[in-house]
C-alpha positions in Angstrom: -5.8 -39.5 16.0 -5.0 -39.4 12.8 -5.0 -36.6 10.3 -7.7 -36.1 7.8 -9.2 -33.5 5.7 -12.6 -32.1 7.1 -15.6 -31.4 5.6 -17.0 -27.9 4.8 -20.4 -29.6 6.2 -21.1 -28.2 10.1 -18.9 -25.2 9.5 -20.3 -22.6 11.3 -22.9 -19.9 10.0 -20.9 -16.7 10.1 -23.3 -14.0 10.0 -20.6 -11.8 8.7 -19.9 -14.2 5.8 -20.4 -13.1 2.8 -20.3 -14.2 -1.2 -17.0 -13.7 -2.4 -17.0 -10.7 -4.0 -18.4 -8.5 -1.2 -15.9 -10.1 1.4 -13.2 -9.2 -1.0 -14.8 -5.5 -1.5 -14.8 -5.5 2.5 -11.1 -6.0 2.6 -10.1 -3.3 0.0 -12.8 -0.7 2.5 -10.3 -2.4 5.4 -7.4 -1.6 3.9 -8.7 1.8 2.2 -10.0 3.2 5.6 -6.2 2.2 7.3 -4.5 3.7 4.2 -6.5 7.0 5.0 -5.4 6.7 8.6 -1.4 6.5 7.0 -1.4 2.7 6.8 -1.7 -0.4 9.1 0.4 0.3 12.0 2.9 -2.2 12.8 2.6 -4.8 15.7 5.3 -6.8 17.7 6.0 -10.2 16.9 4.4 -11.4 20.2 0.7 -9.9 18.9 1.2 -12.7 15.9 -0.4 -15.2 18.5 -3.8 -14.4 20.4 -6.4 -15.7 22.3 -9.4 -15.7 21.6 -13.1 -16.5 23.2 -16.3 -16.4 22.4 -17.1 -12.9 23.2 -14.4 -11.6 21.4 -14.9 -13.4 18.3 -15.9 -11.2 16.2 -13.7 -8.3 16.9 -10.4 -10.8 16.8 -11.3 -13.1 14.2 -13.8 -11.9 11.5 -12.7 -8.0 11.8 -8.9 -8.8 11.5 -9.6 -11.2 8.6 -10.4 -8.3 6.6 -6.8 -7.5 6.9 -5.3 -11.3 7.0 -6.1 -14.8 7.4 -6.8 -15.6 10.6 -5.8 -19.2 11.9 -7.5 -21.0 14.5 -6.2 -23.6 16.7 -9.2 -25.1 18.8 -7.0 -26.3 22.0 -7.6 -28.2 25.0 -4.9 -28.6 28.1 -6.0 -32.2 28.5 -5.3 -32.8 24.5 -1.9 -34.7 24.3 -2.1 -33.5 20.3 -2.8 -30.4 21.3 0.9 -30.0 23.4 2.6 -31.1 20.1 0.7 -28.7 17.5 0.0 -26.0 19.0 4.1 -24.8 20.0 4.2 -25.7 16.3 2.0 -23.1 15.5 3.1 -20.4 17.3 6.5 -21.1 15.7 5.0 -21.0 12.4 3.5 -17.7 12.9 6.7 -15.8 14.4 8.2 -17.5 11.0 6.0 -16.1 8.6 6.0 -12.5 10.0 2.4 -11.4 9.9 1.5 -13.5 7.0 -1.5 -15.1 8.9 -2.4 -14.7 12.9 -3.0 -17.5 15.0 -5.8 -17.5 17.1 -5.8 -19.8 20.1 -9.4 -21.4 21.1 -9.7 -23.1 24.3 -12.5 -25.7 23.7 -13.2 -26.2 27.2 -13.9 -22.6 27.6 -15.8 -21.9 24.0 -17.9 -24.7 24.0 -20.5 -23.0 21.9 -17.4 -21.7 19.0 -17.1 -25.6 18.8 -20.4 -26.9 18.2 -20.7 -24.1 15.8 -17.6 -25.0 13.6 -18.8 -28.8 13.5 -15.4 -29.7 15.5 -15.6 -33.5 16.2 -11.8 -33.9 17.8 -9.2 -31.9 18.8 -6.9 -30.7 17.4 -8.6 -28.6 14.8 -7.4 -26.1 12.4 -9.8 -23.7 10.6 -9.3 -20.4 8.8 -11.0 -17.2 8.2 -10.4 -15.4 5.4 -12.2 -11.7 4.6 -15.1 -13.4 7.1 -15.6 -17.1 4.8 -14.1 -20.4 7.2 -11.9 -22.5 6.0 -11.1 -25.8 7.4 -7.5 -26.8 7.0 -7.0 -29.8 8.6 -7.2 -32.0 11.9 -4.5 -34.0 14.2 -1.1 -33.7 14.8 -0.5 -33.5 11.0 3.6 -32.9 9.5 4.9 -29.8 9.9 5.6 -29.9 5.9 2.1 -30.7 5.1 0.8 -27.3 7.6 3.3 -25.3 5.9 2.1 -26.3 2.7 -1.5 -25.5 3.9 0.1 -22.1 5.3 1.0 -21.4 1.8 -2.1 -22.2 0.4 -3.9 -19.7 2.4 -1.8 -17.1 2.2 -2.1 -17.6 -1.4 -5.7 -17.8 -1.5 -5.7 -14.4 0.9 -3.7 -13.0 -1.8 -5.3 -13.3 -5.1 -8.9 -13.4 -4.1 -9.0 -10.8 -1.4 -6.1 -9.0 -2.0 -4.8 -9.5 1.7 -1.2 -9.1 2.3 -0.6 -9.5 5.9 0.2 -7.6 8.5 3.0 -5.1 9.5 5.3 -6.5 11.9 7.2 -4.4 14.4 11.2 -6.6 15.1 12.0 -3.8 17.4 8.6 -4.3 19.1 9.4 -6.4 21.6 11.0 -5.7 25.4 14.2 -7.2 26.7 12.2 -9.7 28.4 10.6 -10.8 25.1 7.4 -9.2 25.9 6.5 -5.7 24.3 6.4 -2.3 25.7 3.0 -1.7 25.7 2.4 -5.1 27.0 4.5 -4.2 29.9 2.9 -1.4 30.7 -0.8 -0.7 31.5 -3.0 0.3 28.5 -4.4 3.3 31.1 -4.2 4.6 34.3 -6.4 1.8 35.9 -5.2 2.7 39.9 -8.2 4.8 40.3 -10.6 2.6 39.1 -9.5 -0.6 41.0 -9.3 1.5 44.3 -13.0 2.6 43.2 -13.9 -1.2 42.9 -12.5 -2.2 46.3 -14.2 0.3 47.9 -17.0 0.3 46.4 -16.5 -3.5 47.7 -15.8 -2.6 51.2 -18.6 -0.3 51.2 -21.1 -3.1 50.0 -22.1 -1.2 46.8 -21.7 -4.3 44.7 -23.5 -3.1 41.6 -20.8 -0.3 41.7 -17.7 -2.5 41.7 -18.9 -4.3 39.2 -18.9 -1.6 37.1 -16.0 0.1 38.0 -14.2 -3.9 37.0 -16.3 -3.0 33.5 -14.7 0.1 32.8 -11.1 -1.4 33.4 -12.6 -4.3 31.0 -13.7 -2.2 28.4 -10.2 -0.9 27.7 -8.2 -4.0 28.8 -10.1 -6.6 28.5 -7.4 -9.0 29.7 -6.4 -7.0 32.5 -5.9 -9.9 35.0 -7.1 -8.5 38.2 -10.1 -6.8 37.0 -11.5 -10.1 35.2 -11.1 -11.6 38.5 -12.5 -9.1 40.7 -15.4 -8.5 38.5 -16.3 -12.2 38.8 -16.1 -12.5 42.3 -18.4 -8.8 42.5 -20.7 -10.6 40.1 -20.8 -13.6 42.5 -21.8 -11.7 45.8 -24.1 -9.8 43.8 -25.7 -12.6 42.6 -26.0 -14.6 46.0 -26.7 -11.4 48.7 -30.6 -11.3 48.6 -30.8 -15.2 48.3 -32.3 -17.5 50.7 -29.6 -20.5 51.5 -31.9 -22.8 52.8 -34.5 -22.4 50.6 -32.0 -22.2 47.4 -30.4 -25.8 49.2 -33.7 -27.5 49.8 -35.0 -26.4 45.7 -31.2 -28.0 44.7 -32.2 -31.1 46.6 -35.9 -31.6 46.0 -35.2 -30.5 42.3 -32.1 -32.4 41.3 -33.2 -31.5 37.6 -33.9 -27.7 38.4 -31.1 -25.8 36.7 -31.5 -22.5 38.0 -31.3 -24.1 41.3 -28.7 -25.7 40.5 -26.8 -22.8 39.6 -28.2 -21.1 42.4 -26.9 -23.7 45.1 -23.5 -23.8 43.2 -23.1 -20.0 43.5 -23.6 -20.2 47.2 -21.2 -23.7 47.2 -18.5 -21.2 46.4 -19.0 -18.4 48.8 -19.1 -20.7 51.0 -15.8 -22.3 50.2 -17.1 -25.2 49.2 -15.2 -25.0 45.8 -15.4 -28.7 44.6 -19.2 -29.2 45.8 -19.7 -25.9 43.6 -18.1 -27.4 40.5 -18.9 -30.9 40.5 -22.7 -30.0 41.2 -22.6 -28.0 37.8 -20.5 -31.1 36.0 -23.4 -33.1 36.9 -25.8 -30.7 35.7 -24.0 -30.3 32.4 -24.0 -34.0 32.0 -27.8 -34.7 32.3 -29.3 -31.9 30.8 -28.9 -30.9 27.0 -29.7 -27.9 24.9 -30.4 -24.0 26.6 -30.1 -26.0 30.4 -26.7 -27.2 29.3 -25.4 -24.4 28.2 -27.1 -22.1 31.0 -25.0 -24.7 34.0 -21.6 -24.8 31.2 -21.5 -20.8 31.2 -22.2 -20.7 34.8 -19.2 -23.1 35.6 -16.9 -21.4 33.4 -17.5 -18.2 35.2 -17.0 -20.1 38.8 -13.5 -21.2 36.9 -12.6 -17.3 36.4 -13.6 -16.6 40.1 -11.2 -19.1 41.7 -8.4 -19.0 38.7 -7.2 -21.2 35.3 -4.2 -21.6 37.7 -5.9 -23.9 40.5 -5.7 -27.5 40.4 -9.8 -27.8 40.9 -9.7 -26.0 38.1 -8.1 -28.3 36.0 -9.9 -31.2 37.6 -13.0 -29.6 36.5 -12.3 -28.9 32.8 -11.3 -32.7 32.7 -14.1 -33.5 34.3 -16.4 -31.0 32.0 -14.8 -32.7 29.0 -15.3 -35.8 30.0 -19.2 -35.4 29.9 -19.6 -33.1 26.5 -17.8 -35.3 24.5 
């Protein structure tokens, strides 16, 4: 693919977008309201790269781009680009030391992110900048051309909203590369994931799911609670249904999306990991608008149940991919 410069047309409708001058006013109330606080507090060089999803837009990307541009890098693992810009990237960010933040978007995952910002290929690289998207450019472009983009932005950050980056912490990081707090628990989570697995063991699904929540709402990347709140989500959702009448709606109603979903739910309890996803794949591909999305969502939470780490994962993005674009 080669690189070209895209259009402002299809870039997404930020509700937090603003004119110019009241984005710029809501950086100085940023910075004002950290300043007050005794500054920005420092971050290690690790934080520099993040990613980012669709639920966590708005705290990771529009929020922080108050206090810095925020760079985003929509990502696939099948993209061959992808595997030569992305390292690039990150590289770039460690390099400029908290001048912008890179934010990693997995298309596969944030479908709806993508159709929002008008993203036609991958790779694409957009900016936010006090809330306003920018788009920078798409491809595997030069790294001399990207760092004179970087420079652009920074510049632009600069004079017209007054951002200067953030504080970045050398000493931050661990032995291992990784930082201290990252090695470390944000909280004392060993009662609540006890709580969950009972609650579990007891059958009180509704209750494990919400002691996963509580882990969630302080972590929310804490690995084990992600996936043990899917899989409580999952048996909740399946316990009072009907298998054979959910199996014989999926196969008299090959066009019925909720039983669809329904059928691939019990697919997965079941074991039957591959009939689960590739029953939703086919959904996805011959339905369009709110039934699309409502079988894509439903997929990508089957993905978090079994793991981004399992080969029918993989197999199933591809396969996801294949029929969106």
């Amino acid at each position: 693919m080669q690189p070209r410069n895209m259009s402002m047309s299809g870039v997404v409708d930020l509700a937090a977008v603003k004119a110019a001058g009241e984005a710029k006013a809501k950086a100085e109330q940023t910075r004002a309201a950290a300043a007050r606080q005794g500054g920005p507090a420092a971050v290690p060089p690790s934080a520099l790269v993040i990613d980012v999803d669709e639920a966590g837009f708005e705290r990771d990307v529009l929020q922080r781009s108050a206090e810095v541009p925020v760079v985003l890098d929509f990502w696939a693992e099948w993209c061959e680009p992808c595997k030569q810009l992305s390292p690039l990237l990150e590289r770039l960010a460690g390099e400029y030391n908290g001048r912008f933040l890179l934010a990693k978007i997995d298309v596969d995952a944030n479908q709806m992110l993508m159709q929002q910002f008008g993203i036609q290929g991958i790779p694409a690289v957009f900016a936010v900048v006090a809330g306003q998207a920018l788009p920078l450019f798409q491809g595997a472009v030069p790294e001399a051309q990207i760092r004179e983009t970087l420079d652009q932005l920074i510049q632009i950050g600069e004079e017209r909203f007054g951002l200067t980056g953030i504080v970045v912490d050398a000493d931050g990081e661990g032995p291992d590369g990784g930082t201290a707090a990252a090695a470390q628990p944000v909280g004392p989570y060993d009662a609540l994931l006890e709580a969950a697995m009972s609650a579990l063991d007891a059958g009180d699904l509704a209750g494990a799911v919400q002691a996963y929540k509580n882990v969630l709402a302080d972590d929310p990347a804490h690995p084990e609670a992600k996936l043990g709140l899917a899989q409580a989500e999952l048996l909740a959702r399946v316990q009072d249904l009907d298998p054979a009448a959910v199996r014989k709606a999926a196969a008299d109603g090959p066009a019925d999306v909720t039983a669809q979903i329904a059928a691939a739910d019990l697919d997965l309890v079941g074991g039957h990991v591959q009939d689960a996803f590739g029953r939703l794949v086919e959904t996805v591909r011959r339905t369009v608008g709110e039934d699309r999305d409502a079988a894509r969502l439903r997929l990508l939470e089957l993905f978090e149940v079994i793991g981004a780490d399992d080969p029918r994962v993989t197999a199933a993005r591809q396969a996801l991919a294949r029929v969106l674009f």
